[in-house]
N, C-alpha and C positions, 0 to 999 in steps of 0.2 A: 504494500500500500504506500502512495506516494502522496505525506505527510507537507501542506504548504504552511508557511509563517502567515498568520493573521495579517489581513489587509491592514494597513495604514491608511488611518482616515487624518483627516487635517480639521483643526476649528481656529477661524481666525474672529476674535471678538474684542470688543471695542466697549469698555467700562467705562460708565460715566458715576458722577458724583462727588464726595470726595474721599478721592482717590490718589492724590499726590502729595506727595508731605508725610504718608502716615504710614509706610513699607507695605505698598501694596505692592509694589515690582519683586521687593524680596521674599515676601508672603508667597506672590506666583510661584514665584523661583523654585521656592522649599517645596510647594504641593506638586508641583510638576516630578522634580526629581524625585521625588516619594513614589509618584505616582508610576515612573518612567518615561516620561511623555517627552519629547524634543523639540528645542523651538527658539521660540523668545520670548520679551516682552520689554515695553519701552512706554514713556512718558509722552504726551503726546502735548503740540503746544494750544492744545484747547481745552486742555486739562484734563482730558480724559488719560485712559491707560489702553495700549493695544498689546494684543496678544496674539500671535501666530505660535501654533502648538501641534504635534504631529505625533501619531501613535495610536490604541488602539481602541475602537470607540470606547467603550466601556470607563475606560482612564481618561479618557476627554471628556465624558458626561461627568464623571468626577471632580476634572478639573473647573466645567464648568457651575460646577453647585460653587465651587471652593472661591470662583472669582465672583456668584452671587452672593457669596457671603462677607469677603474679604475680610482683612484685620483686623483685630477689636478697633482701632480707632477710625476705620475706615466709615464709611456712607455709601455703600453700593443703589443708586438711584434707578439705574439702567445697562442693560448688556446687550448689546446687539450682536448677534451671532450670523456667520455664514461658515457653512461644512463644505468639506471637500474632498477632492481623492488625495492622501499623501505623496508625496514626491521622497523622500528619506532624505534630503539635502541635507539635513543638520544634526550633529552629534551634541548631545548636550543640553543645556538648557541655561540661556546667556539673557543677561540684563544688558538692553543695548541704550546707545545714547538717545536723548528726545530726539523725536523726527515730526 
């Protein structure tokens, strides 16, 4: 029997609230690697938080509860989410600069 690796799905979502200031990117950071998921996440200059994250759905719906809940000081208002097929482009799970 010819056993395949679970499909990688991709979630890119875009947190609004507040969300900057209060370690929501390092909060991401942590549940991602917990979770195994690969990707990013970065500050955005309209305040929100973006997140591109790759792996398997299961760990991405998790990720996704984690970023409706965010850090105790956090204020999760809004998440806008879009799914997709993953690409495996990235190793890791990186805080990247505001864009």
């Amino acid at each position: 029997m010819n056993e395949q690796s679970p499909k990688l799905s991709r979630l890119h979502a875009r947190v609004e609230g507040r969300v900057q200031g209060v370690g929501f990117r390092y909060f991401v950071q942590e549940s991602a690697m917990v979770l195994g998921v690969s990707g990013w996440v970065r500050n955005r200059w309209d305040e929100s938080v973006e997140v591109m994250a790759e792996g398997e759905r299961a760990a991405l719906e998790r990720l996704l509860d984690a970023l409706r809940r965010g850090p105790r000081m956090s204020f999760v208002s809004n998440v806008q989410v879009e799914w997709g097929e993953g690409t495996g482009e990235w190793r890791g799970f990186n805080v990247r600069a505001t864009g």
